[in-house]
C-alpha positions as CSV (number, residue, x, y, z in Angstrom):
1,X,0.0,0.0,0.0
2,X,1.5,3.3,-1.1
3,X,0.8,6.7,1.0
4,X,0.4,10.1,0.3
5,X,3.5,11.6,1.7
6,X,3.4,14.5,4.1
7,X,1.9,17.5,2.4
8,X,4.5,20.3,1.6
9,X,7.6,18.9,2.3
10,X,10.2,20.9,0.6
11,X,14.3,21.0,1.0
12,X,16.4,23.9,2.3
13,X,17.8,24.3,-1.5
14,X,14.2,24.2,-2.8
15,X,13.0,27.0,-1.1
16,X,16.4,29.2,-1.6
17,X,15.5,28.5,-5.3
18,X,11.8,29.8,-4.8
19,X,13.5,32.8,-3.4
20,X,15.6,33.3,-6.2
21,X,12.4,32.9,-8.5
22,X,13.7,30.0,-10.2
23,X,12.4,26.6,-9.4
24,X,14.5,23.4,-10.0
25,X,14.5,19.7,-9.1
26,X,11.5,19.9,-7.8
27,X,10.9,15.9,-8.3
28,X,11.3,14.1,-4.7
29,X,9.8,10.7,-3.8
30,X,8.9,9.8,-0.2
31,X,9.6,6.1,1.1
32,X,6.1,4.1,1.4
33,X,5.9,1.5,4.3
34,X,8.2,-1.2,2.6
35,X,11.0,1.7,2.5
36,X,11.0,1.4,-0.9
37,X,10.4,5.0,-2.9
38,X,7.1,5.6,-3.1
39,X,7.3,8.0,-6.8
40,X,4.2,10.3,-5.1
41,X,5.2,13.3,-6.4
42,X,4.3,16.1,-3.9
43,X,4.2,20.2,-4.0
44,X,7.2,22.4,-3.6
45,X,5.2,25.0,-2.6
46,X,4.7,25.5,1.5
47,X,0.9,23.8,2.1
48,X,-2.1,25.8,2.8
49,X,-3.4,26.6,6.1
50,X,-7.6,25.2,6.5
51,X,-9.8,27.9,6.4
52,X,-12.6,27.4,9.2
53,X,-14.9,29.7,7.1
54,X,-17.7,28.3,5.1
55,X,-18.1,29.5,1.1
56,X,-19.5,32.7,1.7
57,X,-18.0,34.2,4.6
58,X,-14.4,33.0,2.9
59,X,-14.9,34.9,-0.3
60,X,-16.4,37.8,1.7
61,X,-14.3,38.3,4.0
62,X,-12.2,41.2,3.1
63,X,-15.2,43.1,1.6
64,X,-15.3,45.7,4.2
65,X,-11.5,46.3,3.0
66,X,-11.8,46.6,-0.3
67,X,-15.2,48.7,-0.2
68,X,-16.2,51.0,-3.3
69,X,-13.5,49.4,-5.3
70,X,-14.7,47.7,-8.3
71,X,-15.8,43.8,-7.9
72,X,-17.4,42.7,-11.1
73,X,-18.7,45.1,-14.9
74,X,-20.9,43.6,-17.2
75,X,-18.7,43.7,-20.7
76,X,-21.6,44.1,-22.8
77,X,-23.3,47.3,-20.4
78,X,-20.2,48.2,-19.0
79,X,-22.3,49.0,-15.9
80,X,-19.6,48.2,-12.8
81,X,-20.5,46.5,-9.3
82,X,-17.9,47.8,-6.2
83,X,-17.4,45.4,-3.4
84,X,-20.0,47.6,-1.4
85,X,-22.5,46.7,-4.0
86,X,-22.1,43.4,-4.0
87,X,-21.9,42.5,-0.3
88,X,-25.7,44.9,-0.2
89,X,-27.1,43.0,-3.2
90,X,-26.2,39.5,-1.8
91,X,-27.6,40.0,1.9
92,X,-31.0,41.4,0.2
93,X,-30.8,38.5,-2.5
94,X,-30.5,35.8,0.8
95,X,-32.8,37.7,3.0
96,X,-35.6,37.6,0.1
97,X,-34.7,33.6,-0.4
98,X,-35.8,33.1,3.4
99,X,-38.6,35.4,3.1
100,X,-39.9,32.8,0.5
101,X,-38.9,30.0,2.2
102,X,-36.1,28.4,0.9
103,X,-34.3,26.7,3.5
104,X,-30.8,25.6,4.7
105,X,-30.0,21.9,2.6
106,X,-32.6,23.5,-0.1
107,X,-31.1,23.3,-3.8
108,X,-31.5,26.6,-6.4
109,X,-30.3,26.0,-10.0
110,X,-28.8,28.5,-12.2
111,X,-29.3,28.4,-15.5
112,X,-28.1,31.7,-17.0
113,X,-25.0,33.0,-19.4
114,X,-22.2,35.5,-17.0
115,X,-23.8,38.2,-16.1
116,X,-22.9,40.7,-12.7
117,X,-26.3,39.2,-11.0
118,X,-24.1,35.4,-10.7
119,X,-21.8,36.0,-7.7
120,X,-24.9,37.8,-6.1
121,X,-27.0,34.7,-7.0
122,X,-24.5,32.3,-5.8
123,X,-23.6,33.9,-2.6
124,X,-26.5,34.9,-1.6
125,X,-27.9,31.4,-1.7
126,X,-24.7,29.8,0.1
127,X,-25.1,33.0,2.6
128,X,-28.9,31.2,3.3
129,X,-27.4,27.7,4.0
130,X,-28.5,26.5,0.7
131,X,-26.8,24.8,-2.3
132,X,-26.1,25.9,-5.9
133,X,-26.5,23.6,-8.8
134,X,-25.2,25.2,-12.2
135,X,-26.3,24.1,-15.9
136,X,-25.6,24.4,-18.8
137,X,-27.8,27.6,-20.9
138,X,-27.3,25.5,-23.8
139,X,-29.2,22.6,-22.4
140,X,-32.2,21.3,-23.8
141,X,-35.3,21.2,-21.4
142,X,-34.8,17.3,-21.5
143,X,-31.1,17.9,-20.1
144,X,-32.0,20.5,-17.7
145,X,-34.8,18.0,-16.3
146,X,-32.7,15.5,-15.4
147,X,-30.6,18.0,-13.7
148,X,-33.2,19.4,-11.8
149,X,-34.6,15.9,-10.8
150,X,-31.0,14.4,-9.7
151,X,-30.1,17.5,-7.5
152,X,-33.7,17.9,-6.4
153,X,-33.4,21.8,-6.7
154,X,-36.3,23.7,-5.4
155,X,-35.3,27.4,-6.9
156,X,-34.3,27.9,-10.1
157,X,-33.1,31.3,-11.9
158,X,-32.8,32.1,-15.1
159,X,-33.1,34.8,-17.8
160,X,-35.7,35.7,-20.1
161,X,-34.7,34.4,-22.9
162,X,-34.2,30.7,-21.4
163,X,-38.0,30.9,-20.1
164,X,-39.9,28.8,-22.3
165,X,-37.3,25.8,-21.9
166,X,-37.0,25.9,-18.6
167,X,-40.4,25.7,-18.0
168,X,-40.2,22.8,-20.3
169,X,-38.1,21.4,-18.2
170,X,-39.7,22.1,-14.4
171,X,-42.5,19.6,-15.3
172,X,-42.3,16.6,-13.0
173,X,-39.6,17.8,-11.4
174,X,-39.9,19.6,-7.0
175,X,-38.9,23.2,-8.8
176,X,-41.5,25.9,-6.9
177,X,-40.3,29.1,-8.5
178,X,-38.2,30.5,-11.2
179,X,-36.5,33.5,-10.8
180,X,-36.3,36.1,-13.7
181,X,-33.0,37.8,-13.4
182,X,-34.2,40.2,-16.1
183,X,-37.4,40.0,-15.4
184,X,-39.1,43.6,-14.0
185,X,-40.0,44.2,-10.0
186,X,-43.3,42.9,-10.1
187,X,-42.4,39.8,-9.7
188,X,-44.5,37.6,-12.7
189,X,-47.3,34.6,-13.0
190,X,-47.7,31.8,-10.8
191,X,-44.4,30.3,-9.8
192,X,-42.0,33.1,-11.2
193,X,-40.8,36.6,-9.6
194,X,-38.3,38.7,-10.8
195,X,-34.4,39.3,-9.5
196,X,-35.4,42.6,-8.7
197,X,-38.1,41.9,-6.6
198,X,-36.1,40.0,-4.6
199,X,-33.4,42.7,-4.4
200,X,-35.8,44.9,-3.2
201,X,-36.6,43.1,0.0
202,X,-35.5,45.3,2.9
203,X,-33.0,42.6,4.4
204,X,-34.4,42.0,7.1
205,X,-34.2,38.5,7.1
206,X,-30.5,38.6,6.5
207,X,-28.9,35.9,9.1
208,X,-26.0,34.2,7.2
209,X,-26.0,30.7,8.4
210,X,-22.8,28.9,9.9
211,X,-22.8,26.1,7.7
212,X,-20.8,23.0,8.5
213,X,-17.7,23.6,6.1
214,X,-17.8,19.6,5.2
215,X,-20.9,19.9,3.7
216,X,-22.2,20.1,0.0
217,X,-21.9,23.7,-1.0
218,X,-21.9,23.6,-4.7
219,X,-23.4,21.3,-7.1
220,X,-22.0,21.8,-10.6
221,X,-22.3,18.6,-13.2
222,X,-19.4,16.4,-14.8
223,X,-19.2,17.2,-18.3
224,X,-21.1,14.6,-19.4
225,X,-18.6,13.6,-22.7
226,X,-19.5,9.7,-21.7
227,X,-23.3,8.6,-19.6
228,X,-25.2,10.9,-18.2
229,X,-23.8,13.6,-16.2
230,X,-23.0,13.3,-12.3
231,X,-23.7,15.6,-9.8
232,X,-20.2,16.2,-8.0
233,X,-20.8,17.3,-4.6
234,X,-17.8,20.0,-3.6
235,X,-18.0,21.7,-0.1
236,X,-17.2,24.2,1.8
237,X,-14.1,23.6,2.4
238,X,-12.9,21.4,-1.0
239,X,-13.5,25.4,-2.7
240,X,-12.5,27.3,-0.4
241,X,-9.0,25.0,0.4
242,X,-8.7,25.3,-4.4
243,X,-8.5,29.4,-3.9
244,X,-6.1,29.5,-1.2
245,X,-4.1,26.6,-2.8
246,X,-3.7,28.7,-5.9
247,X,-2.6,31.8,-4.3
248,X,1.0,32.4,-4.8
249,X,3.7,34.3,-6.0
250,X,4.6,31.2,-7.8
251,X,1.1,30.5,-8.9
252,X,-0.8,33.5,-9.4
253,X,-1.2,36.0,-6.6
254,X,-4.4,38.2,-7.7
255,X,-4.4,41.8,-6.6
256,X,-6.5,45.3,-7.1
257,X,-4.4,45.6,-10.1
258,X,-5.7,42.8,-12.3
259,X,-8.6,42.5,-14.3
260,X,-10.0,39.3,-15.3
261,X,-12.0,38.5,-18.8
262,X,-15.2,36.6,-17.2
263,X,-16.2,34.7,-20.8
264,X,-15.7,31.0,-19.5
265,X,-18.7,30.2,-18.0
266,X,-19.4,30.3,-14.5
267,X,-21.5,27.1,-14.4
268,X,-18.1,25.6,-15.2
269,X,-16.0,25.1,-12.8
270,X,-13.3,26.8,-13.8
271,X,-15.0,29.8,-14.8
272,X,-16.4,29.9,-11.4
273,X,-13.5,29.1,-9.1
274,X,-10.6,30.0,-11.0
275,X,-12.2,33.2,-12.2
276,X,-15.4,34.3,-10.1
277,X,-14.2,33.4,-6.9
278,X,-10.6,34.0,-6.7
279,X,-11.2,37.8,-8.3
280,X,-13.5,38.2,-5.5
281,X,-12.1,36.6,-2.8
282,X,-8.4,39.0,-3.5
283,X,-10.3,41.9,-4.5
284,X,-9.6,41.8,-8.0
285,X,-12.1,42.9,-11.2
286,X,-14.3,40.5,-13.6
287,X,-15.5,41.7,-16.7
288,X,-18.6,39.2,-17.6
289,X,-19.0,38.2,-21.3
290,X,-22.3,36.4,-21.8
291,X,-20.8,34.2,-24.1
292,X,-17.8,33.4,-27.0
293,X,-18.3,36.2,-29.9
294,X,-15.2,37.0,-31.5
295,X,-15.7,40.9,-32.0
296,X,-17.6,41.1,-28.4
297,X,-14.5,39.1,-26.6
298,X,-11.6,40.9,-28.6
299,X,-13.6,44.1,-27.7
300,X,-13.8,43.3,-23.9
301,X,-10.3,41.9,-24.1
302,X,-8.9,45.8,-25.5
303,X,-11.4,48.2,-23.8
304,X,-11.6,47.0,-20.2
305,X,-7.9,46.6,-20.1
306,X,-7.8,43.0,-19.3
307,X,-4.5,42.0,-17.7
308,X,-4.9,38.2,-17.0
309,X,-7.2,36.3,-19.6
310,X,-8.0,32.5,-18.2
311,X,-8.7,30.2,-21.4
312,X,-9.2,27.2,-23.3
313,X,-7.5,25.9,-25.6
314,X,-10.3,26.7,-28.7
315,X,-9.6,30.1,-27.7
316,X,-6.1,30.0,-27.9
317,X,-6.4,28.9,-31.1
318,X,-8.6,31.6,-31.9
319,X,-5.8,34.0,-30.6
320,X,-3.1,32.8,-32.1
321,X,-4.9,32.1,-36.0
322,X,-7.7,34.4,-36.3
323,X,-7.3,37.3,-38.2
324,X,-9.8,40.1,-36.3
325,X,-7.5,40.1,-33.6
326,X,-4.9,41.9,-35.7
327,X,-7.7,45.0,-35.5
328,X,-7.7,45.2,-31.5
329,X,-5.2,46.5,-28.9
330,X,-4.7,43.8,-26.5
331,X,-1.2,45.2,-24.9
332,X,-2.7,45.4,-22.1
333,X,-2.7,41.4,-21.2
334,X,0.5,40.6,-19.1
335,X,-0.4,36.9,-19.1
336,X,-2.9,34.0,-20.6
337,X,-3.7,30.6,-18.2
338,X,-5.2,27.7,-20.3
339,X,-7.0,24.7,-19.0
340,X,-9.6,22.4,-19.5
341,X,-7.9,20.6,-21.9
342,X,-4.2,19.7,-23.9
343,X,-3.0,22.7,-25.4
344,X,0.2,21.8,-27.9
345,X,3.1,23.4,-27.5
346,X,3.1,24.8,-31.0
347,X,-0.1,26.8,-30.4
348,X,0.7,28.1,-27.0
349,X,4.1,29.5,-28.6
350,X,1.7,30.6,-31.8
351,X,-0.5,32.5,-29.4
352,X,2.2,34.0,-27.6
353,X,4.1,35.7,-30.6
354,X,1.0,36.7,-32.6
355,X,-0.3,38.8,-29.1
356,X,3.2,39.6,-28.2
357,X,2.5,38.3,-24.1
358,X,4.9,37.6,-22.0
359,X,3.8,34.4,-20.8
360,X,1.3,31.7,-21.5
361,X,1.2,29.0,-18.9
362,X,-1.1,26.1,-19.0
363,X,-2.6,24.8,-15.6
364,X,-4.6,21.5,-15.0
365,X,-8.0,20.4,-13.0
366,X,-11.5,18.3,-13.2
367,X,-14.9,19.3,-11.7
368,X,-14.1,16.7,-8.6
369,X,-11.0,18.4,-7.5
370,X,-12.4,22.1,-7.1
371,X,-11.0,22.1,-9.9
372,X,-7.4,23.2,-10.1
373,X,-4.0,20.1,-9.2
374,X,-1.1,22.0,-11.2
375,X,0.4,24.8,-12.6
376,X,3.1,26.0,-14.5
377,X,4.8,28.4,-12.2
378,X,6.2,31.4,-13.0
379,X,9.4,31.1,-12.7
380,X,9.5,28.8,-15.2
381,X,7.2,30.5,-17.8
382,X,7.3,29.4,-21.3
383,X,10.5,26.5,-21.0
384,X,8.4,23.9,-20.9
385,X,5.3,25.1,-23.3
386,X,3.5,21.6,-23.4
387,X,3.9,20.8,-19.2
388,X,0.8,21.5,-17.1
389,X,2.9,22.2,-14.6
390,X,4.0,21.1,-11.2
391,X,1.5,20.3,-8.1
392,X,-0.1,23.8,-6.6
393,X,0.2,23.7,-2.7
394,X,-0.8,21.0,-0.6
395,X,-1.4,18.7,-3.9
396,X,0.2,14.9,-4.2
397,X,0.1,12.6,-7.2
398,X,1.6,9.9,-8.8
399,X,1.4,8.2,-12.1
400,X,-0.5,4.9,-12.1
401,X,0.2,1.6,-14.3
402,X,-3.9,1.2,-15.7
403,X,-3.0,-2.7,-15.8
404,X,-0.5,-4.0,-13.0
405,X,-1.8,-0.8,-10.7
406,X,1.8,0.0,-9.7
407,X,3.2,3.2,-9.8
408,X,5.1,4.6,-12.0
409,X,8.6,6.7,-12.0
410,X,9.7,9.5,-14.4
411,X,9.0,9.4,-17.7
412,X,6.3,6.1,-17.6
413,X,3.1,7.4,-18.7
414,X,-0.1,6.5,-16.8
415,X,-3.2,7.7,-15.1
416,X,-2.5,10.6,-13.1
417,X,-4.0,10.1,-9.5
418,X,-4.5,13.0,-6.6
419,X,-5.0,14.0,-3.5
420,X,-5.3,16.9,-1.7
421,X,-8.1,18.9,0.5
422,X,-9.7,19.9,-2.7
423,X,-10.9,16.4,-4.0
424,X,-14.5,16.6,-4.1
425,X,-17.0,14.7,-1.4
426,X,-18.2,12.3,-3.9
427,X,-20.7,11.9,-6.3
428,X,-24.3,12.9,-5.5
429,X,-26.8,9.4,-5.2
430,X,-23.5,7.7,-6.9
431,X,-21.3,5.9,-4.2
432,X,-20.8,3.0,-7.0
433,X,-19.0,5.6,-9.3
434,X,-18.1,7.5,-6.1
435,X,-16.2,4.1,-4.7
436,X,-15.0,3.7,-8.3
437,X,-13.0,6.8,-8.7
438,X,-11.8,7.8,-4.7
439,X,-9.9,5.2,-3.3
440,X,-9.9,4.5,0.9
441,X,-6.7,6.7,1.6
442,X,-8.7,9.8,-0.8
443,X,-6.6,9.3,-4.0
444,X,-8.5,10.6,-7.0
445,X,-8.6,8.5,-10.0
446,X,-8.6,11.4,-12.7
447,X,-8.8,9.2,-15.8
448,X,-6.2,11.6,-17.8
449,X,-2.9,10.1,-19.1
450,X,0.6,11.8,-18.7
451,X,3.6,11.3,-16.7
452,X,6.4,13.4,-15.1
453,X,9.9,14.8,-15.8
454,X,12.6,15.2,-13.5
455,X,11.7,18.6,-12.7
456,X,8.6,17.7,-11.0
457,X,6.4,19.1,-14.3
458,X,3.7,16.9,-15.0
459,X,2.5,16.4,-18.9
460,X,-1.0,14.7,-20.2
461,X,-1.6,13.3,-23.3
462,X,-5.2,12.3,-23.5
463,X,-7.9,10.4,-21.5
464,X,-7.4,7.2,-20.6
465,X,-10.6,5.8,-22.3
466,X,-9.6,7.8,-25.5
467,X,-6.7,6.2,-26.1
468,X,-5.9,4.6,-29.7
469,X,-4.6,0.7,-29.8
470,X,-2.4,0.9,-33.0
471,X,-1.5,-3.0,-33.0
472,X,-1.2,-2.7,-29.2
473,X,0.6,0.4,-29.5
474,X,-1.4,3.7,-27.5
475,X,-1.4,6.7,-30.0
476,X,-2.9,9.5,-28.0
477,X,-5.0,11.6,-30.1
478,X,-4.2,14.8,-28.4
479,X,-0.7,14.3,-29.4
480,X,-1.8,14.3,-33.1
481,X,-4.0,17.0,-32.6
482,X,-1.5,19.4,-31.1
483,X,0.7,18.8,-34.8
484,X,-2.3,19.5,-36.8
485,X,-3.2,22.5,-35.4
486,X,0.1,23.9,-35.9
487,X,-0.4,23.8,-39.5
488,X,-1.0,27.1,-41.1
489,X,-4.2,26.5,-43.0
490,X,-5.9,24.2,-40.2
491,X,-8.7,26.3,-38.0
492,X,-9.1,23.0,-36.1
493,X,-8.8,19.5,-35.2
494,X,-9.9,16.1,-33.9
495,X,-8.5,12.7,-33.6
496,X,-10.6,9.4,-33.0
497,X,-9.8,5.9,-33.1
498,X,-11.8,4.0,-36.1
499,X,-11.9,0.0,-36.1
500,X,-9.3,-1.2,-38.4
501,X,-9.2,-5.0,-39.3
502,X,-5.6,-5.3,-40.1
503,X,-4.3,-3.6,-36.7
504,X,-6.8,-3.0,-34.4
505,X,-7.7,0.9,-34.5
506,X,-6.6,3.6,-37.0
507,X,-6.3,7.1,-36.1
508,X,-8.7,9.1,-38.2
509,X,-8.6,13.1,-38.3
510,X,-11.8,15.7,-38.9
511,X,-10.1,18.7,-39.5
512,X,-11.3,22.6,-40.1
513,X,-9.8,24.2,-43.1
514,X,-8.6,27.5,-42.2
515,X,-8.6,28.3,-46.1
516,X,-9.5,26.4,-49.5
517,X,-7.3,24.8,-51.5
518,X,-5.9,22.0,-48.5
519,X,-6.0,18.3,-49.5
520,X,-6.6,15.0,-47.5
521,X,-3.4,14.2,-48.9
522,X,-1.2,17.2,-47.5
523,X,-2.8,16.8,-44.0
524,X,-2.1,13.1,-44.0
525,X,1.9,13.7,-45.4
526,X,2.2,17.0,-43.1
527,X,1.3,14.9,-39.5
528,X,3.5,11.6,-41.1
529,X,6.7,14.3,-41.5
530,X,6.1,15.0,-37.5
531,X,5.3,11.2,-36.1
532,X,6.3,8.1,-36.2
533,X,4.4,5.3,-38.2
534,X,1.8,4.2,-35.8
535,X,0.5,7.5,-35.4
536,X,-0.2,7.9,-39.1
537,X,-3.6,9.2,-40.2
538,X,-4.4,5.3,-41.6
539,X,-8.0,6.0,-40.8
540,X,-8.2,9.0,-42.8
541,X,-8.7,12.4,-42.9
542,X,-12.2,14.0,-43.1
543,X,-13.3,17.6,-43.6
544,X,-16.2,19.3,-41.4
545,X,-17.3,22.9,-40.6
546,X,-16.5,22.7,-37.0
547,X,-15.1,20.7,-34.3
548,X,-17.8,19.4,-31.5
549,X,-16.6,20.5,-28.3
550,X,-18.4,21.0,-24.7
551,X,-18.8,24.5,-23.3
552,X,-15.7,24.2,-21.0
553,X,-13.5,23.2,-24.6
554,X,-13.1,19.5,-24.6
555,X,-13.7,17.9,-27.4
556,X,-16.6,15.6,-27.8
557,X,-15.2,12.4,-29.5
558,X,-18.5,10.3,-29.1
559,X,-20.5,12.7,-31.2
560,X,-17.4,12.1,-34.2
561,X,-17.3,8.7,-33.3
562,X,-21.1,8.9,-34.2
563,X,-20.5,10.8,-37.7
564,X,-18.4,8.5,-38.3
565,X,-20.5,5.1,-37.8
C-alpha cells in the first residue's frame, strides 16, 4: 500500500531556489511503508493553512477592505458593481430567499449565461445555508430536467430568454419558482418573480447561516462527454482550500491591479473558481462576457484593459490564427492561463508571438478536485510550453500503471492520481461511481494520461478511455491534434480511433480548413513528417465545418465517433 506523503515537504535548496524565483528539481519521492520510494510526487510549494470559514464568509471576507473598489462590470453594459454593492445585493438576495422559504439543505439552480447578477446569486444562496446547482444555458429542457430531478433543486433562476425551456423542463420535477433575473420588479405569473423583486426586499431577514464547512456547497455537473452527467458534490471547504491553494507568488497572486475576462462560463468550474471566486475573494475585477463572440470578446479583451485572460484551448487557437485580432489593442494582457484541456506546444508558442505576451502558462484540474492540481509556475514561464505544470500547494500525485496498478517513476506514462483537501465529497446518489474513482486513503482517480519529468512538471496526453490501440501500440489523439493544429491553413482539429481490421484501430482526423485549396493528402503527409508510423492518419482524414466541443472546450469524441458510424 502506497501513502500520500506529508503535504508540503520541501528542501532547504528548494526553497532558496523559490526565493531566487527560479524553481529546480522539484521531483522528490517519499519512502512508502516497505521503505521502498514511493514516486508520489508532492508540491514544492509551502501547504495551505484550513480555512474554518464556510463559502461565503471565505470569499467575503475582506469586503469591508476593499469597499467602493470595483468587484465585477458587465462587458456588454459596462455598468460596474464595487465590493460595497455586492456585499448589499447579496444580503437582500439571501434575505428575500428566506422570506420565501427556501431553507438551509434546499437546492437553487442557475441556469443563466455571465452576467454581474451570478456572484450575487450564488452567494446569496450559500449566505442562506442552501446549495447551488449550475447548468448548462445551452441545455435542452430534456437535459435541464434530469438536472433538476437528480439534484432535487427547489429554486431555479434564469433569464428571459431561457424561459420557455425551462419551464419545459420544471414539469415533474420539485422546482417551486423561477426566478427572472431580467425579469421587471413585479415579480411575474404563478411560480416566477423577478431578481429585482427580490433585491428589493429590505434585508431584514439577512442571518448568514454557519454552515458546517464539510458539507455540500456547490453542485455543478461532470461534463457529461461519456453517460449521463454526475452531480459532484464539492464543499465548503474542498472550494474554499482550491482558492487559497492557488494563491502564490509562484502560482498566481491576484491583486486590485488585475482584471479578469469573465467569458468562460461560470457554471463551469473553472469559470467559477478560478475566475469568479478567486477575483473576489483577493479583491480583483471581472468583466462578464455572456458568451464566445469573436468581436464582443476581442472588444472586452482591448477596452476594459484586461490583464490576466483565463482560457481554453479553442480560444487560444482563436488568438493565435484568427485574423480580427490583428484589429484590436490587447497590450494590455500581461499573461494567458489555459486549461480544461491539452494545449500543444506549438499553439501556446503561436499565441504567444502573434499577441506579443509575455507568458502563457497552461494549468490543470477536473470538476471533482475544485478544480485546479497544477500549474506552470512562473518562474519557469514558457520553457516547458507543453507541461501543465507542477502540483499547486498541498497537492500529491503519482502516475499509475492502468494494468499491473503499480506506480510509475519518471518518464512512464499513466493515469495521473490526486490528493489533496480539494478532492470533491463524492458523487451525488453515486457511491458505486463514487467508490470507483476515490480510493480508501482519498486518492482521486482522474482518468487523464501523462507522466512526469525530472523537474517535477507533469504532462498529459489524453484520456485514458480515448486512447488509440495501433496493434497494441497507445497513439494519443491529443498528441496528433497538437501537430495539426500547428499547421498554417488548419482552424481546427480532432482525432478518434476507427476499427481497423488489419491492426486494431486507425487514427482518423476531422479537421477545419482554415482556407480552400488544403488536400486529405497534404494533412495526412504534413502529420506523417512530424510522427512516427503508428500514429499515421491510416483512418483518414475527413473535412467538417466545426469541431464538437463542450462549453468548458473539450472535445466531444462520441459525437465524431457517431459521424463516423
Amino acid at each position: 500500500m502506497y501513502r500520500v506523503s506529508a503535504l508540503g515537504r520541501w528542501s532547504l535548496p528548494l526553497r532558496s531556489a523559490l526565493q531566487r524565483r527560479s524553481i529546480s528539481c522539484l521531483y522528490h519521492t517519499t519512502p512508502s511503508r516497505s521503505g521502498q520510494p514511493s514516486n508520489v510526487v508532492t508540491s514544492p510549494l509551502p501547504p495551505i493553512e484550513d480555512s474554518p470559514l464556510d463559502l461565503y464568509r471565505h470569499v467575503f471576507q475582506d469586503f469591508p477592505k476593499f469597499g467602493n473598489r470595483t468587484a465585477v462590470v458587465d462587458g456588454i453594459t459596462g455598468q460596474d458593481f464595487s465590493y460595497n454593492q455586492i456585499d448589499e445585493l447579496t444580503s437582500k438576495f439571501s434575505s428575500g430567499l428566506n422570506r420565501s422559504g427556501f431553507k438551509p439543505g434546499d437546492v437553487l439552480s442557475i441556469v443563466a449565461p455571465n452576467c454581474p447578477a451570478y456572484p450575487v446569486l450564488f452567494f446569496g444562496t450559500i449566505a442562506s445555508g442552501g446549495i447551488v446547482s449550475t447548468c448548462n444555458p445551452a441545455y435542452t429542457s430534456q437535459e435541464l430536467s434530469f438536472q433538476f430531478q437528480d439534484s432535487n433543486a427547489k429554486i431555479v433562476a434564469t433569464v428571459s430568454s431561457l424561459l420557455h425551456t425551462v419551464q419545459e423542463a420544471i414539469k415533474g420535477t420539485n422546482i417551486e419558482k423561477i426566478i427572472v433575473i431580467d425579469g421587471d420588479s413585479h415579480g411575474g405569473r404563478d411560480g416566477q418573480e423577478s431578481y429585482q423583486s427580490l433585491l428589493d426586499d429590505s434585508g431584514s431577514l439577512f442571518n448568514p447561516v454557519s454552515s458546517d464547512i464539510h458539507s455540500t456547497a456547490v453542485l455543478p455537473y461532470s461534463s457529461g462527454t461519456t453517460g449521463l452527467p454526475k452531480g459532484v458534490m464539492l464543499t465548503h471547504h474542498n472550494i474554499t482550500s482550491n482558492v487559497s491553494q492557488m494563491h502564490h507568488p509562484e502560482l498566481f497572486e491576484l491583486r486590485e491591479s488585475y482584471r479578469l475576462i469573465g467569458v468562460l462560463p461560470f457554471f463551469h468550474i473553472y469559470g467559477m473558481v478560478v475566475i469568479m471566486f478567486s477575483s473576489m475573494r483577493y479583491g480583483s475585477r471581472f468583466v462578464t462576457v455572456p458568451k464566445f463572440e469573436p468581436e464582443m470578446f476581442l472588444g472586452a479583451l482591448q477596452d476594459h484593459k484586461i490583464t490576466l485572460a483565463h482560457l481554453v484551448p479553442p480560444l487560444l487557437l482563436f488568438l493565435a490564427k484568427h485574423p480580427l485580432v490583428n484589429n484590436y489593442d490587447l497590450s494590455s494582457m500581461n499573461e494567458i492561463l489555459t486549461g480544461a484541456a491539452p494545449a500543444g506546444g506549438e499553439i501556446v508558442k503561436a499565441a504567444k508571438e502573434r499577441i506579443g505576451i509575455e507568458t502563457i502558462r497552461q494549468g490543470y484540474g477536473l470538476t471533482e478536485t475544485s478544480p485546479v492540481t497544477h500549474l506552470m509556475p512562473l518562474s519557469l514561464g514558457m520553457s516547458k510550453p507543453d507541461s501543465i505544470g507542477i502540483n499547486i500547494r498541498s497537492v500529491s500525485t503519482k502516475i499509475v500503471d492502468p494494468e499491473s496498478g503499480g506506480v510509475l517513476g519518471v518518464g512512464e506514462e499513466g493515469e495521473l492520481w490526486v490528493a489533496g483537501p480539494n478532492v470533491m465529497k463524492g458523487y451525488l446518489n453515486r457511491p458505486d461511481a463514487t467508490e470507483a474513482s476515490i480510493t480508501q486513503d482519498g486518492w482521486f482517480k482522474t482518468g487523464d494520461v501523462g507522466y512526469f519529468d525530472k523537474d517535477g512538471c507533469f504532462y498529459i496526453t489524453d484520456r485514458l478511455k480515448e486512447l488509440i490501440k495501433v496493434k497494441g501500440l497507445q497513439v494519443a489523439p491529443a498528441e496528433l491534434e497538437a501537430v495539426l493544429v500547428s499547421h498554417p491553413r488548419i482552424a481546427d482539429a480532432a482525432v478518434i480511433g476507427v476499427t481497423d481490421e488489419r491492426q486494431g484501430e486507425s487514427p482518423k482526423a476531422f479537421v477545419v480548413k482554415k482556407e480552400e485549396g488544403l488536400s486529405e493528402k497534404e494533412v495526412a503527409e504534413f502529420l506523417a513528417s512530424k510522427l512516427s508510423s503508428h500514429k499515421h492518419l491510416t483512418g483518414g482524414v475527413e473535412f467538417i465545418d466545426v469541431i464538437p466541443k463542450s462549453a468548458s472546450g473539450k472535445i466531444l469524441r462520441r459525437l465524431l465517433k457517431e459521424k463516423d458510424k
